[in-house]
Structure formats: structure tokens, C-alpha cells
PyMOL Python script that loads the backbone (N, CA, C, O; Angstrom):
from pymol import cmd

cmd.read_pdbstr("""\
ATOM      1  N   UNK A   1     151.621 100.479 104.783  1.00  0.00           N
ATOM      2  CA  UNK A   1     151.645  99.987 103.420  1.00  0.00           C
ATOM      3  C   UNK A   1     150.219  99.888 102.882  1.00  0.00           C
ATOM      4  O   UNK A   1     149.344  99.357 103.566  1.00  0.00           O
ATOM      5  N   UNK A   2     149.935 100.451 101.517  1.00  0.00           N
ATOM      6  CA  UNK A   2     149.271 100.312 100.792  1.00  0.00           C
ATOM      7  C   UNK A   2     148.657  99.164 100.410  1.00  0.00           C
ATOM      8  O   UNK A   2     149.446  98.872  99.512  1.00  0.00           O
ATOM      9  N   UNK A   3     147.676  98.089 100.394  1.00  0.00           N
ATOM     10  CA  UNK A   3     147.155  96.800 100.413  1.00  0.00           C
ATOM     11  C   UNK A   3     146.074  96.848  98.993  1.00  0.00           C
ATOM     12  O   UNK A   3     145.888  96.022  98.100  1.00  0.00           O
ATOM     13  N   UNK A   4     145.762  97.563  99.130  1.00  0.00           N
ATOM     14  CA  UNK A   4     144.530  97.993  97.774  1.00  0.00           C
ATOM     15  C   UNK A   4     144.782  98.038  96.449  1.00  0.00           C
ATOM     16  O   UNK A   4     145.140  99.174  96.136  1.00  0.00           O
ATOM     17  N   UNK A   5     144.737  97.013  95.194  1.00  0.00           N
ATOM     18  CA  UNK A   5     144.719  97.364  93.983  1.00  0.00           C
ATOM     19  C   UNK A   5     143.893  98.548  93.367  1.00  0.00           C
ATOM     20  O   UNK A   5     142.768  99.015  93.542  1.00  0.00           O
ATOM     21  N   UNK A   6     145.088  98.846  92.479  1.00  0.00           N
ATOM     22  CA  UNK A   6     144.483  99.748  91.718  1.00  0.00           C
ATOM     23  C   UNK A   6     143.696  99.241  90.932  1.00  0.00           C
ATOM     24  O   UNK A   6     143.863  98.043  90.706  1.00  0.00           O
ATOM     25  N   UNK A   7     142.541  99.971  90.222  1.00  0.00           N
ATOM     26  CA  UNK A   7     141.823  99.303  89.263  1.00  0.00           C
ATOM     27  C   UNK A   7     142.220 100.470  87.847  1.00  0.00           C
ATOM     28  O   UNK A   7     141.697 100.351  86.739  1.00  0.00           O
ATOM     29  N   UNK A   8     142.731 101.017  88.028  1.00  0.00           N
ATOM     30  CA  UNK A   8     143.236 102.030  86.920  1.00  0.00           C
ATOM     31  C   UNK A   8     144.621 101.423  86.712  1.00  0.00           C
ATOM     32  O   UNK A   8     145.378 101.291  87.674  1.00  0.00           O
ATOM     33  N   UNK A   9     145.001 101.021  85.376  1.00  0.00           N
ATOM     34  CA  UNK A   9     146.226 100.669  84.720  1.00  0.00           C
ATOM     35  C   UNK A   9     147.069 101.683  84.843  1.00  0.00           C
ATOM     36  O   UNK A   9     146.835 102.813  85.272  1.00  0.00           O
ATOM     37  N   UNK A  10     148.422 101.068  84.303  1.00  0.00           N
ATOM     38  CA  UNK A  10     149.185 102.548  83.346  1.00  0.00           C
ATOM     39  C   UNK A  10     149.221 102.313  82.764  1.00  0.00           C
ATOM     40  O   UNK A  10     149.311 101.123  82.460  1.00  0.00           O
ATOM     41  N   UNK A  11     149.167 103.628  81.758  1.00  0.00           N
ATOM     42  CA  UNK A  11     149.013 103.682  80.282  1.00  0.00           C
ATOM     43  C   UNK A  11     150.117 103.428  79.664  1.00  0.00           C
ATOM     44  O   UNK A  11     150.211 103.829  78.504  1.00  0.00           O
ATOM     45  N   UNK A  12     151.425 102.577  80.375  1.00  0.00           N
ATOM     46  CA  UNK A  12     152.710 102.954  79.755  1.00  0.00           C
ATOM     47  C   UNK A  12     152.790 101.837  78.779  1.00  0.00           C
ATOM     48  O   UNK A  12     152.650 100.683  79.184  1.00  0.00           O
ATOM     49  N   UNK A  13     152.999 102.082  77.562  1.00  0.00           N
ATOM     50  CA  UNK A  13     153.237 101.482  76.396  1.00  0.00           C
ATOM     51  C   UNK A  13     154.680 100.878  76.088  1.00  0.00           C
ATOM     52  O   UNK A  13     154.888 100.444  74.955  1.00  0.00           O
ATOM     53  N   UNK A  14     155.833 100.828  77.200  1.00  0.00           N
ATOM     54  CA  UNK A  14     157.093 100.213  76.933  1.00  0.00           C
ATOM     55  C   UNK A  14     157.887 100.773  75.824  1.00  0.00           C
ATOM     56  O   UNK A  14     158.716 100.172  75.139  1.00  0.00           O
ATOM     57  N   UNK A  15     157.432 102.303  75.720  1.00  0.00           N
ATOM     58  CA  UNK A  15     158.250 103.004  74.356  1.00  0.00           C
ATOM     59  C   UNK A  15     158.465 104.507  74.969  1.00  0.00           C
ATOM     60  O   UNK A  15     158.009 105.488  74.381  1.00  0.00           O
ATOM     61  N   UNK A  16     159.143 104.606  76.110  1.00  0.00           N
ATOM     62  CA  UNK A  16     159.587 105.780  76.707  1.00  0.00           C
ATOM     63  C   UNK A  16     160.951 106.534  76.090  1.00  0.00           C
ATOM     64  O   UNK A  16     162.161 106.404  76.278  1.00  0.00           O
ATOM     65  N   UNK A  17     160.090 107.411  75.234  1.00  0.00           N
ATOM     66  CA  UNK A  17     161.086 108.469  74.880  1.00  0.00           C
ATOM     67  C   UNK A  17     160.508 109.716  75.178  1.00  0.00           C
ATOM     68  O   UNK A  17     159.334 109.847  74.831  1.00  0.00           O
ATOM     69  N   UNK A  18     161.201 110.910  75.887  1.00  0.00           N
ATOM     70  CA  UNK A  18     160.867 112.040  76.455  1.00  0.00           C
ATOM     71  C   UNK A  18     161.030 113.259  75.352  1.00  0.00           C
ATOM     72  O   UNK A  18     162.102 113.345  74.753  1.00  0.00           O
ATOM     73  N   UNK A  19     160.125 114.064  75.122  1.00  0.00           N
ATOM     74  CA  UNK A  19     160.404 114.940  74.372  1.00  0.00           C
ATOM     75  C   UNK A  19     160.999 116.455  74.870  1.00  0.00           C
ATOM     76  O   UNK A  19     161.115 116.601  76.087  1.00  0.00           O
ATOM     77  N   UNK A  20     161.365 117.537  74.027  1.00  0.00           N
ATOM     78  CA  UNK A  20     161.938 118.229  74.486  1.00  0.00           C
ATOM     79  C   UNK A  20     161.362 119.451  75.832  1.00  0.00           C
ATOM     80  O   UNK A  20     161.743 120.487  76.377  1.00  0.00           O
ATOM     81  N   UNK A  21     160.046 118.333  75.863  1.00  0.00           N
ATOM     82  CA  UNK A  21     158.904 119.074  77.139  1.00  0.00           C
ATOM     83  C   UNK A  21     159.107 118.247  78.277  1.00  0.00           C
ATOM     84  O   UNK A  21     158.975 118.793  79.373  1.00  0.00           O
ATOM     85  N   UNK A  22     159.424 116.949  78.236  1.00  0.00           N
ATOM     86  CA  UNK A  22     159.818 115.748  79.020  1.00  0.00           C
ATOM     87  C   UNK A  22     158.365 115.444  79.212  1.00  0.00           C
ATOM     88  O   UNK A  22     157.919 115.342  80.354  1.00  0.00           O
ATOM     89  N   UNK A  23     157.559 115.285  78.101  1.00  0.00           N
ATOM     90  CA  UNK A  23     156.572 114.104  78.177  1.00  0.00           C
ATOM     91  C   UNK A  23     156.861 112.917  77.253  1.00  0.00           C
ATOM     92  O   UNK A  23     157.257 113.123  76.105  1.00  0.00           O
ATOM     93  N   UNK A  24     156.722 111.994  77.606  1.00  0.00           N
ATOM     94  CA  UNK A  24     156.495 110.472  77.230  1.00  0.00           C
ATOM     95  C   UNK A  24     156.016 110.549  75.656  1.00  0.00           C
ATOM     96  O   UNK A  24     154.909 111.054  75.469  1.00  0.00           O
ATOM     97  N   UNK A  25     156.593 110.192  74.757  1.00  0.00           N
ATOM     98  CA  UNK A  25     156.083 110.054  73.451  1.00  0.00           C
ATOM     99  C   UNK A  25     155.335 108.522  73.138  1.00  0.00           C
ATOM    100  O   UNK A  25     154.670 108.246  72.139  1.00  0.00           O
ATOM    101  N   UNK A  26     155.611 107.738  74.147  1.00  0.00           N
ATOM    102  CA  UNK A  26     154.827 106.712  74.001  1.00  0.00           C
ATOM    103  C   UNK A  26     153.060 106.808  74.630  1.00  0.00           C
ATOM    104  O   UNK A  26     151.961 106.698  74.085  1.00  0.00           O
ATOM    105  N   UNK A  27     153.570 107.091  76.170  1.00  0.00           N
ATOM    106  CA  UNK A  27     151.979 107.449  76.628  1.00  0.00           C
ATOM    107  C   UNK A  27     151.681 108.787  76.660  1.00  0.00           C
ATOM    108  O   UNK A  27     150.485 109.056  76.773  1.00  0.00           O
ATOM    109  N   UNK A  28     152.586 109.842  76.577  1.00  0.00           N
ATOM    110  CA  UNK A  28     152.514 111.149  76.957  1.00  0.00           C
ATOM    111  C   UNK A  28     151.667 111.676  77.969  1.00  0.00           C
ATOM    112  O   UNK A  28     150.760 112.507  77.937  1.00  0.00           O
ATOM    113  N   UNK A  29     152.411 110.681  79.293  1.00  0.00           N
ATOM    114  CA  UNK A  29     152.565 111.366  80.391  1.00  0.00           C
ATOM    115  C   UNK A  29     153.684 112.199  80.990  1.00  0.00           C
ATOM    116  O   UNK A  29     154.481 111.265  81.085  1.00  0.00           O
ATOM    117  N   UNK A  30     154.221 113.032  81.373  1.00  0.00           N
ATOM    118  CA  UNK A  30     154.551 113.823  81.782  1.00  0.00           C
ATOM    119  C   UNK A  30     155.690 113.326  83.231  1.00  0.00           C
ATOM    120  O   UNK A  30     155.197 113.171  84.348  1.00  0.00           O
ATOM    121  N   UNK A  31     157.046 113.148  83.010  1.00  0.00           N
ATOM    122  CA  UNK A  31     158.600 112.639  83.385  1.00  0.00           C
ATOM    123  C   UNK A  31     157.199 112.705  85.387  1.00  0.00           C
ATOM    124  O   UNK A  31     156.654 111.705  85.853  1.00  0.00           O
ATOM    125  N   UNK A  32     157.124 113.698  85.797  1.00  0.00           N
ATOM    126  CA  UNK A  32     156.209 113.755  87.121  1.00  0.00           C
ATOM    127  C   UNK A  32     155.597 113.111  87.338  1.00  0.00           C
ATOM    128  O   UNK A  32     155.590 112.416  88.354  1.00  0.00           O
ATOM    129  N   UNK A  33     154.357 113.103  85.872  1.00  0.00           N
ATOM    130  CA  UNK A  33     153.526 112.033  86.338  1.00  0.00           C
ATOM    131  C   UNK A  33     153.717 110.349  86.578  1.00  0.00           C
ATOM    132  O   UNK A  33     153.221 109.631  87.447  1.00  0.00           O
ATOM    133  N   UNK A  34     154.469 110.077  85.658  1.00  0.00           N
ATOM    134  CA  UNK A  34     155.651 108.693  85.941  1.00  0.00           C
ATOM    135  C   UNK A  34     155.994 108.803  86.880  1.00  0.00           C
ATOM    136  O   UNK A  34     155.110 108.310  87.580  1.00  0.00           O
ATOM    137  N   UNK A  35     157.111 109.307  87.782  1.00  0.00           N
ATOM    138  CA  UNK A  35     157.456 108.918  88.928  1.00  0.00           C
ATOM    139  C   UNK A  35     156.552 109.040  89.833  1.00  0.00           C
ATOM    140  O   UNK A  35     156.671 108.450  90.907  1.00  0.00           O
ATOM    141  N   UNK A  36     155.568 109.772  89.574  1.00  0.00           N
ATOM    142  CA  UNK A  36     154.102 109.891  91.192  1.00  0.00           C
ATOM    143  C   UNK A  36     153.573 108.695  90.753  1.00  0.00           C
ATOM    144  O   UNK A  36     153.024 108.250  91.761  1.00  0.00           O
ATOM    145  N   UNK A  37     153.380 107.777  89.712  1.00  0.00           N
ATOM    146  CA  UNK A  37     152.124 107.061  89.199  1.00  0.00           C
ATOM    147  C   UNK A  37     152.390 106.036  90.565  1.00  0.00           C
ATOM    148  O   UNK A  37     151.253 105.878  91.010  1.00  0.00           O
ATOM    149  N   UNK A  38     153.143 105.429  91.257  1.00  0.00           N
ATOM    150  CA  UNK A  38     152.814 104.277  92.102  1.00  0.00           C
ATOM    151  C   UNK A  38     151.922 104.915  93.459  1.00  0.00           C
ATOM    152  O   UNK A  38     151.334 104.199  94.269  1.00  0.00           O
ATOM    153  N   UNK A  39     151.966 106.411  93.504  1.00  0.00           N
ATOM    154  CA  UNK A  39     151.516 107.303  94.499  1.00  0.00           C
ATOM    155  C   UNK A  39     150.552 107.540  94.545  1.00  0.00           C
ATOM    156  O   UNK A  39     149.981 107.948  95.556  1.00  0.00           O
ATOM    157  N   UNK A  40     149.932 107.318  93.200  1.00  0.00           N
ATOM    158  CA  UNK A  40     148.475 107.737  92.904  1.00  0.00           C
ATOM    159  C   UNK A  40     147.179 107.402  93.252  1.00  0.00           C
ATOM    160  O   UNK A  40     147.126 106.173  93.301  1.00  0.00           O
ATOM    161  N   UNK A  41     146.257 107.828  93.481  1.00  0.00           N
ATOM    162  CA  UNK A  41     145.422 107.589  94.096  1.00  0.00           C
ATOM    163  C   UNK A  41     144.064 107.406  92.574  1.00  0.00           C
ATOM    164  O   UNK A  41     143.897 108.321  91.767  1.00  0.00           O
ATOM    165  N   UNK A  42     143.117 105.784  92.497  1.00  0.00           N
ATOM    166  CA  UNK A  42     143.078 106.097  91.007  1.00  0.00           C
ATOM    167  C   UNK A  42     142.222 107.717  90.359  1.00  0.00           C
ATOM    168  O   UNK A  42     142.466 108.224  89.264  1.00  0.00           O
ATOM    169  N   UNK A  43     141.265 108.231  91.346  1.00  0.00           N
ATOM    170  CA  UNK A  43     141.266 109.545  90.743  1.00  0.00           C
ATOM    171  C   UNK A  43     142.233 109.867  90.095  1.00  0.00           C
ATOM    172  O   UNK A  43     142.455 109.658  88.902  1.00  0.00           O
ATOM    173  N   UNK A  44     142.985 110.502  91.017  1.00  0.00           N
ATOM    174  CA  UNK A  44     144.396 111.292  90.205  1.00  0.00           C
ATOM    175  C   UNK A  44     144.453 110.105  88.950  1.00  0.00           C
ATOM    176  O   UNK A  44     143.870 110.516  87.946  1.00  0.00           O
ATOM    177  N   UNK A  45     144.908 109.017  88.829  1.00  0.00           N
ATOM    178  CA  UNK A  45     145.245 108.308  88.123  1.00  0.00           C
ATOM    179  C   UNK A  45     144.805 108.648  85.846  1.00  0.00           C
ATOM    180  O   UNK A  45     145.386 108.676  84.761  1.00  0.00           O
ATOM    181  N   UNK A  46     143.040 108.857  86.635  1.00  0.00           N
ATOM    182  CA  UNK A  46     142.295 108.821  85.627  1.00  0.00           C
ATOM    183  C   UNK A  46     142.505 110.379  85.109  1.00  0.00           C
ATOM    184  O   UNK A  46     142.803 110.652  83.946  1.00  0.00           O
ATOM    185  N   UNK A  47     142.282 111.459  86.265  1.00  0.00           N
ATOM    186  CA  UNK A  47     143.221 112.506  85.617  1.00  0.00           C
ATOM    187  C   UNK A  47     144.133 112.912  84.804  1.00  0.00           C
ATOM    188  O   UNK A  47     143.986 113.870  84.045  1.00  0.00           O
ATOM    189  N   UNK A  48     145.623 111.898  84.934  1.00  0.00           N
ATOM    190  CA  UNK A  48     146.664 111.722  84.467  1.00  0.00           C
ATOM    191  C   UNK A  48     146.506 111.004  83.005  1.00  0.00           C
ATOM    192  O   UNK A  48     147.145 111.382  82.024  1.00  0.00           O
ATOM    193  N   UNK A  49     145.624 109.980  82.984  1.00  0.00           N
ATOM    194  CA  UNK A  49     144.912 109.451  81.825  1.00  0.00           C
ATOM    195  C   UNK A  49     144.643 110.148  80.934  1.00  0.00           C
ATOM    196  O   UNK A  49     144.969 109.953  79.763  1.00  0.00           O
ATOM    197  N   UNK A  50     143.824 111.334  81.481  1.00  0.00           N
ATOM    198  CA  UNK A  50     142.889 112.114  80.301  1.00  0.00           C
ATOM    199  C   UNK A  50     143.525 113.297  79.956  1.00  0.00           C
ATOM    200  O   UNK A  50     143.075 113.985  79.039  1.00  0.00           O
ATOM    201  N   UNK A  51     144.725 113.686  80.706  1.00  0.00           N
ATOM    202  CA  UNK A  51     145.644 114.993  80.624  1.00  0.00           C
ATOM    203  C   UNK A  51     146.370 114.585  79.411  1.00  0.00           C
ATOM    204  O   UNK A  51     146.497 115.263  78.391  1.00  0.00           O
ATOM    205  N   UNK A  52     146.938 113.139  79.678  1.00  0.00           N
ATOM    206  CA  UNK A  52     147.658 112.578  78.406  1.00  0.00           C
ATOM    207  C   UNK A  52     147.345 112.302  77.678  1.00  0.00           C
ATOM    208  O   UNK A  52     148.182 112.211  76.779  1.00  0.00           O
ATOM    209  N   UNK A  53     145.875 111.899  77.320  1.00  0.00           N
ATOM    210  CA  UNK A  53     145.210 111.742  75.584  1.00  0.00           C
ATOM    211  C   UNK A  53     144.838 112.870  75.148  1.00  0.00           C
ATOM    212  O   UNK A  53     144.540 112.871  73.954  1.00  0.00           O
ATOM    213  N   UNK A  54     144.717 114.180  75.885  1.00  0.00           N
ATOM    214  CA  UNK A  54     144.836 115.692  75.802  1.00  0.00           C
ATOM    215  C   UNK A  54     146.193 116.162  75.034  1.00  0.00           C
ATOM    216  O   UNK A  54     146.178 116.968  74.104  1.00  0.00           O
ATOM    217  N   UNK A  55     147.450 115.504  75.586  1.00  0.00           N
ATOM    218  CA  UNK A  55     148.321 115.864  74.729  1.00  0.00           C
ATOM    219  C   UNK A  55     148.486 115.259  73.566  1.00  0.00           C
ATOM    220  O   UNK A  55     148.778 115.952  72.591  1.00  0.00           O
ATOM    221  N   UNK A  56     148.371 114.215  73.468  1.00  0.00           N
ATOM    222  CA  UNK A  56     148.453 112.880  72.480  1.00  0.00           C
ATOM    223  C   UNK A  56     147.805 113.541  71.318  1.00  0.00           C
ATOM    224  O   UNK A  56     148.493 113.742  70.318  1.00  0.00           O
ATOM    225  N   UNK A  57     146.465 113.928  71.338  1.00  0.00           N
ATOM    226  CA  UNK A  57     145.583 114.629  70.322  1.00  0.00           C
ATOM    227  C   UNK A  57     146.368 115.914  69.930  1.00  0.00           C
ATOM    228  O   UNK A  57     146.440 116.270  68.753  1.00  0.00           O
ATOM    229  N   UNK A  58     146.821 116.445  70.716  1.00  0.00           N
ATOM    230  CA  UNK A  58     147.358 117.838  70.623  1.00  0.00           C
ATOM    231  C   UNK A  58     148.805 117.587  69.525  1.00  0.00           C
ATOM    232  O   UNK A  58     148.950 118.258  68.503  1.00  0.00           O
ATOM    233  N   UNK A  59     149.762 116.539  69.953  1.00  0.00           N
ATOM    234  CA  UNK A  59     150.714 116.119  69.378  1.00  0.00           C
ATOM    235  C   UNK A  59     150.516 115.613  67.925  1.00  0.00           C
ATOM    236  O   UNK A  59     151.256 115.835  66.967  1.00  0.00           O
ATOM    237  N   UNK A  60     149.222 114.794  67.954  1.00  0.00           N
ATOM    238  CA  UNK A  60     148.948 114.510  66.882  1.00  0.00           C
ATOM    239  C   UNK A  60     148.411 115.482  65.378  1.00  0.00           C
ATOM    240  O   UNK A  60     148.535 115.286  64.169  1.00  0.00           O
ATOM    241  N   UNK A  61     147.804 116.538  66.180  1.00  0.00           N
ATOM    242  CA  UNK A  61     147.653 117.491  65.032  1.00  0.00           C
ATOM    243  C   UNK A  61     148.634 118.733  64.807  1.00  0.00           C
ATOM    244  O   UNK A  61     148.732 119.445  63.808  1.00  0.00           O
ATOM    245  N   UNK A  62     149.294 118.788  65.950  1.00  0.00           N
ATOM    246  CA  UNK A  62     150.631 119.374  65.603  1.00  0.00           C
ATOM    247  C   UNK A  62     151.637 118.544  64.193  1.00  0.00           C
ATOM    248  O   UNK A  62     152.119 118.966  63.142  1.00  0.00           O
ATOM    249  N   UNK A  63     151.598 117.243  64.854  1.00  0.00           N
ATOM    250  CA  UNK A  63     152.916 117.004  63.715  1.00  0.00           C
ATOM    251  C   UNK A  63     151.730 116.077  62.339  1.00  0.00           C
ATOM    252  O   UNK A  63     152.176 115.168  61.639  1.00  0.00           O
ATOM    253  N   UNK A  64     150.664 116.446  62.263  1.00  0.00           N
ATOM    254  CA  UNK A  64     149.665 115.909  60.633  1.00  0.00           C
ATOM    255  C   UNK A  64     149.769 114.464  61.348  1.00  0.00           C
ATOM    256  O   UNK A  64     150.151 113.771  60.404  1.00  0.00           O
ATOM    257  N   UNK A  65     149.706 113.989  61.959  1.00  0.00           N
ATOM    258  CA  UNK A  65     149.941 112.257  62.381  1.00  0.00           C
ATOM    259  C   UNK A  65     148.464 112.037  62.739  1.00  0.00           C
ATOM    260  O   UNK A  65     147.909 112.681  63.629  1.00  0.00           O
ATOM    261  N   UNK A  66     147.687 110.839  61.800  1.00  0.00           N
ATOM    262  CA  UNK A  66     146.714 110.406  62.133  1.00  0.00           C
ATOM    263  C   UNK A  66     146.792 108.874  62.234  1.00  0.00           C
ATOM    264  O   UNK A  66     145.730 108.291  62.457  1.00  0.00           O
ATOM    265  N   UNK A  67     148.024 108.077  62.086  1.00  0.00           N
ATOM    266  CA  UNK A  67     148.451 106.706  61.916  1.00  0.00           C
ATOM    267  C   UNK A  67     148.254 106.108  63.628  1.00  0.00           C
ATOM    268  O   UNK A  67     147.519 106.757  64.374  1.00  0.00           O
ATOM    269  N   UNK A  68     148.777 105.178  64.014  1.00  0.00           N
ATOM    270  CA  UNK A  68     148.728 104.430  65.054  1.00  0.00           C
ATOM    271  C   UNK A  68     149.903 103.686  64.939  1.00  0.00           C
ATOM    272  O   UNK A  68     149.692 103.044  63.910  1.00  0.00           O
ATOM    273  N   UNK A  69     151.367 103.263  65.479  1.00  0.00           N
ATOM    274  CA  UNK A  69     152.461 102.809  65.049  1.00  0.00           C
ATOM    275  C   UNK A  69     152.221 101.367  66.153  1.00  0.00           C
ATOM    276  O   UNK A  69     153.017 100.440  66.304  1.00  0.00           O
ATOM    277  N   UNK A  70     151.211 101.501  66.657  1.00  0.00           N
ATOM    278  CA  UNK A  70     151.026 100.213  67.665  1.00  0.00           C
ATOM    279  C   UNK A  70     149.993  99.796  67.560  1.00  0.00           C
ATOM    280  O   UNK A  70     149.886  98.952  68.450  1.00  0.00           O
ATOM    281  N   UNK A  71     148.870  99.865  66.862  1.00  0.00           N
ATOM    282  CA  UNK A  71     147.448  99.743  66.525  1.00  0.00           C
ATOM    283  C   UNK A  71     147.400  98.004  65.652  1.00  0.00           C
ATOM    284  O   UNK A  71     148.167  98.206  64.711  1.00  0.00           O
ATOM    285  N   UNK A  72     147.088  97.059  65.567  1.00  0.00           N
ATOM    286  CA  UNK A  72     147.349  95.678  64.599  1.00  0.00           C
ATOM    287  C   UNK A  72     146.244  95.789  63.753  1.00  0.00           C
ATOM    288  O   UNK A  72     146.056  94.952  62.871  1.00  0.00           O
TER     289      UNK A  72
END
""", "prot")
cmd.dss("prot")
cmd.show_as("cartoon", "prot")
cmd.util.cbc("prot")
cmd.orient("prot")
């Protein structure tokens, strides 16, 4: 057993809806990367981080969205 905190969060925002790619429209991580995330090692972790604000940006200028629906 694993004993070591992570010091890398998840990015999961409690708004999991999968798109027709099966990434996460809340964090847009990727249905894989969710189920590996307790597996992760935080490298990988921060990887997974930056793959998903990779899509996030990507999503965002795909659909004109420059808003924040969780931002206060």
C-alpha cells in the first residue's frame, strides 16, 4: 500500500459530463485518465493537468466560449 500523499490535486470540478470523445466537460480529462488518477504517480498527474487545459483551450475556441460558468 501506497502511504505517500499526493501533492497534486484533481482537477475534478464535480460537473462530470462526457462528451462525444469521452472527455470530462467539467475538467476535461479524459474517461482513462479518471479511472488511472488514484494510480498516478504526481508526474503523470501534472501531465494529465496540462493535457487537459490543452483541451479546455482547444474546446474553448472551438465552441467561441470565453466565459467561466464557475469563476465568482
Amino acid at each position: 500500500m501506497n502511504d505517500v500523499v499526493s501533492k497534486v490535486s484533481s482537477p475534478c470540478v464535480d460537473n462530470c459530463c462526457l462528451n462525444e470523445e469521452d472527455f470530462c466537460l467539467g475538467c476535461f480529462r479524459s474517461l482513462e485518465e479518471i479511472l488511472n488518477w488514484h494510480a498516478a504517480t504526481d508526474q503523470q498527474r501534472q501531465t494529465v493537468i496540462a493535457t487537459a487545459q490543452r483541451r479546455k483551450e482547444k474546446h474553448r475556441r472551438k465552441y467561441n466560449f470565453d466565459g467561466d460558468f464557475y469563476s465568482e
